[in-house]
VEXDREN-2710 file (C-alpha; in Angstrom, 1 decimal):
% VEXDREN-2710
k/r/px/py/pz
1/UNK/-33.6/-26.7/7.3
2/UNK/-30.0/-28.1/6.9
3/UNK/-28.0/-26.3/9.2
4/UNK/-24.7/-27.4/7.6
5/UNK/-25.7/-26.1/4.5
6/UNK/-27.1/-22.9/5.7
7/UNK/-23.7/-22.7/7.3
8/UNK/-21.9/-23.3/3.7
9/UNK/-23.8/-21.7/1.4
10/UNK/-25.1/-18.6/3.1
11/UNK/-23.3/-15.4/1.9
12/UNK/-20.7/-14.2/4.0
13/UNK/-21.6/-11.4/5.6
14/UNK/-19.2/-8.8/7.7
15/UNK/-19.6/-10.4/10.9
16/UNK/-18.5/-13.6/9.3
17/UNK/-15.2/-11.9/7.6
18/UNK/-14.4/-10.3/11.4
19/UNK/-14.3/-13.8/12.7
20/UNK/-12.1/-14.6/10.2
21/UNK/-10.4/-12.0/10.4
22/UNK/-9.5/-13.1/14.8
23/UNK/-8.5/-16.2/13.4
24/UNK/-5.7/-14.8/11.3
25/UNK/-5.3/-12.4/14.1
26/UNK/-4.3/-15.8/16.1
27/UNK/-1.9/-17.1/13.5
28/UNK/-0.2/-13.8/13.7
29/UNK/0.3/-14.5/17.4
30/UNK/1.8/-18.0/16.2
31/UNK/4.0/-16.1/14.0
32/UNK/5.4/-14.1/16.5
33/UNK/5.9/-16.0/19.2
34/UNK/7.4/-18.7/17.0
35/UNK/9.7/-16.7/15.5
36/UNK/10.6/-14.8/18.4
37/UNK/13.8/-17.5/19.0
38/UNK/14.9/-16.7/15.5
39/UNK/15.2/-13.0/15.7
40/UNK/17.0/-13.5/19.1
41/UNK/18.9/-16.0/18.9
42/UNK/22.4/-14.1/17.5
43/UNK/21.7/-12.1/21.0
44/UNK/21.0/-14.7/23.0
45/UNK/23.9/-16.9/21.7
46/UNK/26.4/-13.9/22.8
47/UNK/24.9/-13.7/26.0
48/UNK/25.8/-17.1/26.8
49/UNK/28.2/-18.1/24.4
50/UNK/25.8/-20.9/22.9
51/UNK/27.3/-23.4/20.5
52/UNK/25.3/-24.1/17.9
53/UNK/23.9/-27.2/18.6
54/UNK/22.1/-25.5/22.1
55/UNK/21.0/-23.0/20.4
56/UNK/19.1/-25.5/17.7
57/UNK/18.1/-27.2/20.9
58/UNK/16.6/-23.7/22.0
59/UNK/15.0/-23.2/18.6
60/UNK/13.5/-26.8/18.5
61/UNK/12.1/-26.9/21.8
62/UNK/9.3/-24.5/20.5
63/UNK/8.4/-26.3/18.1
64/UNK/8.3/-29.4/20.1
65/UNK/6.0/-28.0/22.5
66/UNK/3.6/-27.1/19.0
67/UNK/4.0/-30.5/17.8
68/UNK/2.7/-32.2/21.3
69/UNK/-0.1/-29.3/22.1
70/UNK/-1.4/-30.3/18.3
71/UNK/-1.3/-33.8/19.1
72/UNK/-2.4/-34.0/23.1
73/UNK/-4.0/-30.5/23.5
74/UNK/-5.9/-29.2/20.6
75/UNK/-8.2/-32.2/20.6
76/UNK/-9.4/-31.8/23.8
77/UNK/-11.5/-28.9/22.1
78/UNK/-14.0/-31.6/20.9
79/UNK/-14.4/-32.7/25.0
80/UNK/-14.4/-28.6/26.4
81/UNK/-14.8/-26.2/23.4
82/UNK/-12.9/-24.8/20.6
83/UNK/-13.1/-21.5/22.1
84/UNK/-12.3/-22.7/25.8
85/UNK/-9.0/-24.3/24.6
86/UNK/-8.1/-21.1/22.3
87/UNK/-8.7/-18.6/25.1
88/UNK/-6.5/-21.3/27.3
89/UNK/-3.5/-21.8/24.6
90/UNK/-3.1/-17.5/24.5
91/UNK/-3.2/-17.3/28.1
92/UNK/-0.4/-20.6/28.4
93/UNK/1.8/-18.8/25.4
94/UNK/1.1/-14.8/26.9
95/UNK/2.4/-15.9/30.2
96/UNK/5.2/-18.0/29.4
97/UNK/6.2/-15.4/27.0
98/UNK/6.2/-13.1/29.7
99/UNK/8.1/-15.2/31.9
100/UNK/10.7/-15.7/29.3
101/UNK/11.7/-12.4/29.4
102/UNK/13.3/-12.5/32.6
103/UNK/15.3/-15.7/32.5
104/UNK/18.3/-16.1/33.5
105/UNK/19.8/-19.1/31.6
106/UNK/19.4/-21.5/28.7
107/UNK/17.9/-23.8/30.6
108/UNK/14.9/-21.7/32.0
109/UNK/14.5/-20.2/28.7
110/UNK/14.1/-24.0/27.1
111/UNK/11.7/-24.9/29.7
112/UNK/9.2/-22.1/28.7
113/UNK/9.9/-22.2/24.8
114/UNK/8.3/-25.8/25.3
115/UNK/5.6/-24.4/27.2
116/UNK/5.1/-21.7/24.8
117/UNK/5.1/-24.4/21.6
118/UNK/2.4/-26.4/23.7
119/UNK/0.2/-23.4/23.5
120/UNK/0.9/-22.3/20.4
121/UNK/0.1/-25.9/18.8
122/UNK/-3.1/-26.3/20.5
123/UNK/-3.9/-22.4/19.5
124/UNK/-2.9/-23.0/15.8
125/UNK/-4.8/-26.2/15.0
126/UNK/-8.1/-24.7/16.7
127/UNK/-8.0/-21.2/15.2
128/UNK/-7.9/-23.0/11.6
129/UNK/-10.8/-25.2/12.4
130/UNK/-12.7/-22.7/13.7
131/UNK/-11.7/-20.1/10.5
132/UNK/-12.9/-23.1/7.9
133/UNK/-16.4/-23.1/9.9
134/UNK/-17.1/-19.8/9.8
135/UNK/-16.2/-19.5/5.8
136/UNK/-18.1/-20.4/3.1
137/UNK/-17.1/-23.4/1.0
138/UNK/-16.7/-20.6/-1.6
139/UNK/-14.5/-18.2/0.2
140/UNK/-13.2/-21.0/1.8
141/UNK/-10.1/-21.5/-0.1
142/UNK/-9.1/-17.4/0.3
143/UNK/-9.8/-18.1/4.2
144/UNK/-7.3/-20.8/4.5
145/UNK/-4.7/-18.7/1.7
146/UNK/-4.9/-15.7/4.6
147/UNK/-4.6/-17.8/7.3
148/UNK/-1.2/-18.6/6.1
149/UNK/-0.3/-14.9/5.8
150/UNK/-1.0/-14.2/9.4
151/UNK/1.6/-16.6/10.4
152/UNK/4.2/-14.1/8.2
153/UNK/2.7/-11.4/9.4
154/UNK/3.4/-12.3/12.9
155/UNK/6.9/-12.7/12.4
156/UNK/7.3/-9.8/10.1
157/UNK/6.1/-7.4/13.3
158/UNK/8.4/-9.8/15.8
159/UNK/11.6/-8.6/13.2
160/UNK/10.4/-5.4/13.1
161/UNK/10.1/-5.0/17.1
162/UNK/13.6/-6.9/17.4
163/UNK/15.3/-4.6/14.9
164/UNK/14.0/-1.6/17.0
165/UNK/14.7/-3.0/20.6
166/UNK/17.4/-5.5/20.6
167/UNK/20.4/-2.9/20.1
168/UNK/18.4/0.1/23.3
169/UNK/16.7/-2.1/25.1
170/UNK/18.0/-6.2/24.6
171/UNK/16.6/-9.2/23.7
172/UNK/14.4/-9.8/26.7
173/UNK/11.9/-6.6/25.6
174/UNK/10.9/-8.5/22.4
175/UNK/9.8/-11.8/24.8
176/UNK/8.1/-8.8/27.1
177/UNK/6.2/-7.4/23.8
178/UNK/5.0/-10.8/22.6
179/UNK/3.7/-11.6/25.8
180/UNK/1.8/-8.0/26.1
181/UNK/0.2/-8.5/22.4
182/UNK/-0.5/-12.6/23.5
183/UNK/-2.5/-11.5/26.8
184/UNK/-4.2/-8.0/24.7
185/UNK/-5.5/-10.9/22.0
186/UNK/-6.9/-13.0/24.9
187/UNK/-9.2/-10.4/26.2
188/UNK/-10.2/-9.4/22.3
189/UNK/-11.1/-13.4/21.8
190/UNK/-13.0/-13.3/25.2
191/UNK/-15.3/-10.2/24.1
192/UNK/-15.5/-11.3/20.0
193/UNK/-15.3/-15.1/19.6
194/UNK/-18.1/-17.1/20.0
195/UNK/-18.0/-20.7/20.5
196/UNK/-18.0/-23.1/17.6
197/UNK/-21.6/-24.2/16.3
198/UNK/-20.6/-27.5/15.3
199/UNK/-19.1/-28.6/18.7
200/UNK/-22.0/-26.9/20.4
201/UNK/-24.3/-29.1/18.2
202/UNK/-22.9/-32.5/19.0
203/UNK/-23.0/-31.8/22.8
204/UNK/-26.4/-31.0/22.9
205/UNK/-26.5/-28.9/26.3
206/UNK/-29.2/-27.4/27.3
207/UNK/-28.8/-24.1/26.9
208/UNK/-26.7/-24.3/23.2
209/UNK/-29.7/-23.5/21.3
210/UNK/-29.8/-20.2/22.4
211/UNK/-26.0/-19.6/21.8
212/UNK/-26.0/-21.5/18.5
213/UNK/-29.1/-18.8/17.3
214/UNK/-27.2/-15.6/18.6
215/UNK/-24.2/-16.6/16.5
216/UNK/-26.6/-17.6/13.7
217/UNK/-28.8/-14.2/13.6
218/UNK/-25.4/-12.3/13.5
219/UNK/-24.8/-14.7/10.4
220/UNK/-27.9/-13.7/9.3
221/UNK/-29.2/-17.7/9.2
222/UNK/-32.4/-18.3/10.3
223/UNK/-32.7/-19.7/14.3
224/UNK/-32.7/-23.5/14.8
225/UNK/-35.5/-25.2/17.2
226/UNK/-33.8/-28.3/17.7
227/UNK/-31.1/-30.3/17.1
228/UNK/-30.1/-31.8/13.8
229/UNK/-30.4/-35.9/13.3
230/UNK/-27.9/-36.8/15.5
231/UNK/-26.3/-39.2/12.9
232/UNK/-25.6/-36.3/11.0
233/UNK/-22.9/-35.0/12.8
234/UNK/-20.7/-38.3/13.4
235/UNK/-18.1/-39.9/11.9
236/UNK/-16.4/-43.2/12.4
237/UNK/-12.6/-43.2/13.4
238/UNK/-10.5/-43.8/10.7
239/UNK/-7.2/-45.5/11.1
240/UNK/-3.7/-44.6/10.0
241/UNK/-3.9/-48.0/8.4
242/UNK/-6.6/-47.1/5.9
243/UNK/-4.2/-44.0/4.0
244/UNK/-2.4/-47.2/2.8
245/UNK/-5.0/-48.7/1.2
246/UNK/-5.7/-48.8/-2.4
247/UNK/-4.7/-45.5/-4.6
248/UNK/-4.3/-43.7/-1.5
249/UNK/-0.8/-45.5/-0.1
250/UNK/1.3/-44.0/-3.2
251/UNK/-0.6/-40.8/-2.8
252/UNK/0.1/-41.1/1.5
253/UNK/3.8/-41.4/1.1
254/UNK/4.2/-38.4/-1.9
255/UNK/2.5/-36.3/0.6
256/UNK/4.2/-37.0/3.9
257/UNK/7.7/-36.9/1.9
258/UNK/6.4/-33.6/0.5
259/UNK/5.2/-32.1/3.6
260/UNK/8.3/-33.1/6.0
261/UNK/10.7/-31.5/2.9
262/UNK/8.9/-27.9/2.8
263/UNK/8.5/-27.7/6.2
264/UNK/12.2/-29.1/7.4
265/UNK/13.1/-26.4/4.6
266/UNK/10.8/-23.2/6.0
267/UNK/11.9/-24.4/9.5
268/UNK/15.2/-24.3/8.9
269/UNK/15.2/-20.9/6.6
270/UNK/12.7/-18.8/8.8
271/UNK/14.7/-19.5/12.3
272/UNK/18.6/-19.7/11.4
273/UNK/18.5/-16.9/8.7
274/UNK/19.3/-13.6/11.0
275/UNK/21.9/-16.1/13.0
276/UNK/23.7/-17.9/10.0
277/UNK/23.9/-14.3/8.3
278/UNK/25.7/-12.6/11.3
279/UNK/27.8/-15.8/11.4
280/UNK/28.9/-15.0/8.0
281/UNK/29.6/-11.4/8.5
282/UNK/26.7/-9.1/8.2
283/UNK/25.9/-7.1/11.6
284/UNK/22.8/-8.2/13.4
285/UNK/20.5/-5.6/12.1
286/UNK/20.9/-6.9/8.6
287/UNK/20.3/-10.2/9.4
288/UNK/16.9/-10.0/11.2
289/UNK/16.0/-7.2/8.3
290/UNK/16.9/-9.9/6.1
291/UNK/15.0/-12.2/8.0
292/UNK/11.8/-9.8/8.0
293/UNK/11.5/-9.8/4.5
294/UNK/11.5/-13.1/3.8
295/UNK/8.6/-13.7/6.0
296/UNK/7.0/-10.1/3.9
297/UNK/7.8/-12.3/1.1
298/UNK/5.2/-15.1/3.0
299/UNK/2.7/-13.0/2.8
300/UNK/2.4/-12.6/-1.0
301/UNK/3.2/-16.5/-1.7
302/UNK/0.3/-17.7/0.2
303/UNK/-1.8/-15.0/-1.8
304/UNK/-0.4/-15.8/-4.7
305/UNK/-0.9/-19.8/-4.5
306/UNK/-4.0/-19.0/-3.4
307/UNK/-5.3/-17.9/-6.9
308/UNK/-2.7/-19.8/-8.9
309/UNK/-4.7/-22.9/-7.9
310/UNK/-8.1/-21.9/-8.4
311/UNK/-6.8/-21.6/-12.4
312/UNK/-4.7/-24.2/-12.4
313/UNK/-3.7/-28.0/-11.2
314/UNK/-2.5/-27.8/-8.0
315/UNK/0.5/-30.6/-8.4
316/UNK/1.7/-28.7/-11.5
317/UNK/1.8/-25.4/-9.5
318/UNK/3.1/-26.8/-6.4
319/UNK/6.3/-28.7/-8.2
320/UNK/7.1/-25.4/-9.8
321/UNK/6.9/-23.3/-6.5
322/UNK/9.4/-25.7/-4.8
323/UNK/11.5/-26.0/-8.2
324/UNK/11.9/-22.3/-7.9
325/UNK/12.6/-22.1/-4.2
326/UNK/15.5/-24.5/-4.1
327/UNK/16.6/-22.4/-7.6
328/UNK/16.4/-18.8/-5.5
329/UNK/17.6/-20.5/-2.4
330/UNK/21.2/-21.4/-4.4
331/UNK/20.9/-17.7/-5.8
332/UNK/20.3/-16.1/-2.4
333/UNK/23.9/-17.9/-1.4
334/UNK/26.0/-17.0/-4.3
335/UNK/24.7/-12.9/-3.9
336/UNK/25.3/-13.1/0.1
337/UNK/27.7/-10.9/0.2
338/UNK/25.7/-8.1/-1.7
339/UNK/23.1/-7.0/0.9
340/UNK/20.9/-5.1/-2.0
341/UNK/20.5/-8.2/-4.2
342/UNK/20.3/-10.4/-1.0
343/UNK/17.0/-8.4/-0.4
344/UNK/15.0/-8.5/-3.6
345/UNK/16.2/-12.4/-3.6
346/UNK/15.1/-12.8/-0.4
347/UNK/11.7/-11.4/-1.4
348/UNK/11.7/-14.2/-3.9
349/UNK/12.6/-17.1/-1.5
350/UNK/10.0/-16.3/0.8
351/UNK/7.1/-15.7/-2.0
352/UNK/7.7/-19.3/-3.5
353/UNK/8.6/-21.0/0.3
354/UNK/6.1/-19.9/2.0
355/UNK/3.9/-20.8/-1.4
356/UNK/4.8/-24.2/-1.2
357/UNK/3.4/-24.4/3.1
358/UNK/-0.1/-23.1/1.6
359/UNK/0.1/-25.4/-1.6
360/UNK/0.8/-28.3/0.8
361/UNK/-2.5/-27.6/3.0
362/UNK/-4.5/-27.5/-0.4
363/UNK/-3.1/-30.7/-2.0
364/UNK/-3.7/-32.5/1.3
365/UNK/-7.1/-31.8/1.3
366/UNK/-8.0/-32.2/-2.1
367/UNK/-5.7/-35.7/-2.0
368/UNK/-8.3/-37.5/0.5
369/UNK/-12.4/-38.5/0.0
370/UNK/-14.2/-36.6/2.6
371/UNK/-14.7/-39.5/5.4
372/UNK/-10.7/-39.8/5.8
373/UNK/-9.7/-36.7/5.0
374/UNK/-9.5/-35.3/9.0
375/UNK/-7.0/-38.1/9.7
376/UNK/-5.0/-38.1/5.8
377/UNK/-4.2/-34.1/6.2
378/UNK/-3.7/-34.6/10.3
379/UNK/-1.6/-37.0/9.2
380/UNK/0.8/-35.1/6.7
381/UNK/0.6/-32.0/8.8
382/UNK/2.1/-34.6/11.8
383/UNK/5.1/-35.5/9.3
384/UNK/6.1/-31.9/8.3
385/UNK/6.0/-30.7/12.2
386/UNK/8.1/-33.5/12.6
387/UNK/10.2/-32.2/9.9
388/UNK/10.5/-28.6/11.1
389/UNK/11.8/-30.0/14.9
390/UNK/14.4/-32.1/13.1
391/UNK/16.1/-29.1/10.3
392/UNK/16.9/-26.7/13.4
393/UNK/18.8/-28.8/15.3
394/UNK/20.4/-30.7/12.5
395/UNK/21.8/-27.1/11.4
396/UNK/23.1/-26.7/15.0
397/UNK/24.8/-30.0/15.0
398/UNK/26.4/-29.2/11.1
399/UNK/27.8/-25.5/12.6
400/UNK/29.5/-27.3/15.6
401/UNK/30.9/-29.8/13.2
402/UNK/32.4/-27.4/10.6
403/UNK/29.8/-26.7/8.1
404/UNK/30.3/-23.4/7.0
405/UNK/26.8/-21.3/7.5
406/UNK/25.6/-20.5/3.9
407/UNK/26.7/-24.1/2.7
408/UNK/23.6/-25.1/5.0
409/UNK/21.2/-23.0/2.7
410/UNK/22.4/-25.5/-0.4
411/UNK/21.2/-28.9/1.4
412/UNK/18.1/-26.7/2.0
413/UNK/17.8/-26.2/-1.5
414/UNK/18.1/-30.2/-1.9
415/UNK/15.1/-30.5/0.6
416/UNK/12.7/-28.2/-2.1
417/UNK/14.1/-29.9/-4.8
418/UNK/13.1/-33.7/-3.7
419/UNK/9.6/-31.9/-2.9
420/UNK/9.9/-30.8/-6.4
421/UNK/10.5/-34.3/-7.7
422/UNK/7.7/-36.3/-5.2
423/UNK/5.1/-33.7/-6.1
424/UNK/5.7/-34.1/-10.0
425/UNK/5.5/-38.1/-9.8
426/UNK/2.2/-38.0/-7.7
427/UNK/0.7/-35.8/-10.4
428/UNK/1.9/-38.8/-12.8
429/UNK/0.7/-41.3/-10.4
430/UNK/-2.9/-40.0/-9.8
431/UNK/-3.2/-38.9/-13.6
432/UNK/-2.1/-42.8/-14.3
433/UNK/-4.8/-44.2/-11.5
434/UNK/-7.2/-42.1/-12.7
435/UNK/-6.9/-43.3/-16.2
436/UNK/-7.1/-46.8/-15.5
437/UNK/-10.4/-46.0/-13.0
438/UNK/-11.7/-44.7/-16.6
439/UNK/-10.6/-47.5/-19.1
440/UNK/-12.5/-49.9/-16.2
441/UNK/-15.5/-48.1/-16.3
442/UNK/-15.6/-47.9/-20.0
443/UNK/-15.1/-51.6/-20.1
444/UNK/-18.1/-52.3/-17.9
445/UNK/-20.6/-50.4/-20.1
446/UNK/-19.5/-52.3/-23.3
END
C-alpha cells in the first residue's frame, strides 16, 4: 500500500476536516496577536507620546520576530516534531502576550512583540504544513483558501475586543485577552492534534507505528506494518541558485517582486489603518471599526480567490485583484471623510487585498516543478515577510517627515499596482516559454 497516496486520495472524512479546522484555529491566533499592535497602537501612542517612527518600530518588531521564527524556528519541526514546535510557539506567543499587558514602556513592550513574532512565525509556517497534510489533494486548495481566512478572522475578534475594552478598561486588557485565548488553544492542540505522519515516518522510532495507525484508523486508512522505502520520503536540497535557472529566473523575480508588493501593501493597510484614520480626524472607535471590516472583508477575498481560480487562470485573476485594490484603495482616500461610504469601500479593499495574499500562495506553488517547489514558494514567502517589516516603518518615517496620513494610502495603491503590472507580464512570459517549449517539440517529431 502507498501510504502517501492513501493519505491524498482517501475521502476526507470529519475527523480530517476537525484537524483542519485547529489549523485555521491557529491562524486565527496569528491574526490576533499580530494585529493586536494595530488596534492599539492610537492608545498606546497617547500613552507615551510616540512619534511615528517608534511606533512603526513597535509595529515592525512583530513581524520581525515572524520573519526569524519562520526562518530559524519552524524548521526545527523536521529535527523535534511539527506538533512539539506548534504546542511550543502558542505557549512562547500566550506568555509573552500576557506579559505585554503589563509593561511599562516602549521598550519592554518591543522586547516581547519580537518574542511574540518569533512564536507566531514558527506557529504559522507549521500549522500550514500540517493543514496541507491532512487535506486531500482535492480539497486541498479550499484548505489553504480557509487558512487564509483564519488569519482575518483573528484580527476581526482582536478589533472587536479592542473596540469593546480600550475606552472601560485600556489597551493592556486586549494583550491580557490574546494571551488567555493563546494559552486556552495550547491546551485544545495538546488534547486534539496529533503528530504529523510524514515526520513520524522519516524518523522511524520505535514506537511511531503505533501513533502513525491511531491517526490513520481515525482517517479511516488502513494500518501500516512497516515503514515505507526509505528513498521515498527524501529529497535533495535545492539551492536558491537553481530558481535562476532556465524559465524559472524570469518567473523567480515576477514572483518575489509580486509577493514583497502585496504584502508591503497588506502590511502597511492592516496595521496603520485605525492609527492613520484617528490622525486624520475620526475618533478611535471608528478607526479600529474601520479597521475590523477590512480584515471581514479578508475573509470573503480568500474565499472568493479561492473558487475564481479553480475556473480560471490564476495570473489573469490575480492581476485583476491587485488592479482593483490599488483602484478601491485611491477610492477609500478620496471618501474618507464620509464614514458610511468609507465602510462599504473598505469592504471592498479588504475582499480584493486580502485576495491577492491567497492568489500569491497559489501562483507560487503552481509556478515551481514539484522537486523545487519547497525552496521556490519558501523563497517568495521570505521576500513578501521582508516586505511587510519594511511598509510599517517606512510609514512611520513618512508621518515624522510630513507626509500627510491618507497621502500614504496612494503610494500603497502604487505598491498593488506594480503587482498588477509584474503579474500580467509573467502571464505573457510563461504563455511565450510555453509556446516556444511547443514549437520545439513539434520540430522534433517532423
Amino acid at each position: 500500500m502507498d501510504i502517501f497516496n492513501e493519505l491524498k486520495t482517501r475521502p476526507m472524512n470529519s475527523y480530517r476536516w476537525l484537524l483542519v479546522g485547529l489549523c485555521i484555529l491557529l491562524n486565527i491566533v496569528d491574526g490576533y496577536d499580530v494585529q493586536v499592535m494595530s488596534f492599539t497602537a492610537a492608545s498606546v501612542s497617547k500613552e507615551w507620546a510616540l512619534s511615528g517612527s517608534v511606533l512603526g518600530i513597535l509595529i515592525s518588531l512583530g513581524l520581525v520576530g515572524m520573519a526569524f521564527g519562520s526562518l530559524f524556528i519552524a524548521p526545527i519541526a523536521d529535527k523535534v516534531g511539527r506538533r512539539t514546535i506548534i504546542l511550543s510557539c502558542l505557549l512562547l506567543s500566550g506568555i509573552t502576550m500576557l506579559f505585554s499587558s503589563h509593561v511599562m514602556n516602549p521598550y519592554q513592550l518591543g522586547i516581547l512583540r519580537f518574542i511574540t513574532g518569533i512564536g507566531i512565525g514558527g506557529l504559522l509556517t507549521n500549522g500550514a504544513v500540517m493543514a496541507n497534510e491532512f487535506s486531500t489533494t482535492k480539497w486541498k486548495n479550499l484548505s489553504v483558501a480557509l487558512l487564509s481566512t483564519g488569519y482575518a478572522i483573528g484580527a476581526v475578534v482582536g478589533g472587536m475586543i479592542a473596540y469593546r475594552l480600550i475606552g472601560t478598561v485600556g489597551w493592556r486588557s486586549v494583550f491580557m485577552c490574546g494571551g488567555i485565548f493563546t494559552l486556552t488553544v495550547l491546551v485544545l492542540v495538546y488534547f486534539v492534534l496529533p503528530e504529523s505522519v510524514e515526520y513520524q515516518l522519516i524518523k522511524r522510532q520505535p514506537n511511531s507505528i503505533e501513533r502513525i495507525n491511531k491517526t490513520l484508523a481515525k482517517f479511516n486508512i488502513q494500518a501500516i506494518h512497516s515503514f515505507p522505502a526509505y528513498k521515498e520520503l527524501t529529497h535533495g536540497k535545492v539551492s536558491i541558485k537553481t530558481l535562476f535557472k532556465g524559465n524559472f529566473k524570469a518567473r523567480t523575480i515576477f514572483v518575489w517582486i509580486a509577493f514583497f508588493s502585496v504584502m508591503a501593501g497588506q502590511y502597511f493597510i492592516l496595521t496603520w489603518t485605525p492609527k492613520l484614520l484617528t490622525m486624520a480626524g475620526m475618533t478611535p472607535e471608528q478607526g479600529v471599526s474601520l479597521g475590523i471590516i477590512l480584515n471581514f472583508g479578508g475573509i470573503l477575498g480568500a474565499i472568493l480567490m479561492a473558487f475564481l481560480t479553480v475556473r480560471y487562470q490564476i495570473n489573469l485573476v490575480l492581476s485583476s485583484f491587485f488592479a482593483l485594490t490599488a483602484i478601491f484603495i485611491t477610492v477609500f482616500v478620496l471618501n474618507s471623510g464620509n464614514y458610511i461610504y468609507s465602510m462599504w469601500i473598505a469592504v471592498l479593499v479588504g475582499i480584493f487585498n486580502n485576495g491577492c495574499v491567497a492568489g500569491m500562495y497559489a501562483l507560487a506553488n503552481s509556478t515551481y516543478d514539484t522537486e523545487i517547489r519547497a525552496t521556490g514558494v519558501g523563497s517568495a514567502i521570505t521576500m513578501g515577510r521582508l516586505g511587510g517589516i519594511l511598509s510599517p516603518l517606512g510609514a512611520g518615517y513618512l508621518l515624522d517627515a510630513g507626509i500627510k496620513p491618507l497621502h500614504l494610502y496612494n503610494i500603497d495603491a502604487i505598491l498593488f499596482a506594480i503587482g498588477c503590472i509584474v503579474i500580467f507580464i509573467m502571464y505573457l512570459t510563461v504563455k511565450k516559454q510555453k509556446h516556444i517549449k511547443d514549437l520545439k517539440q513539434v520540430n522534433s517529431l517532423s
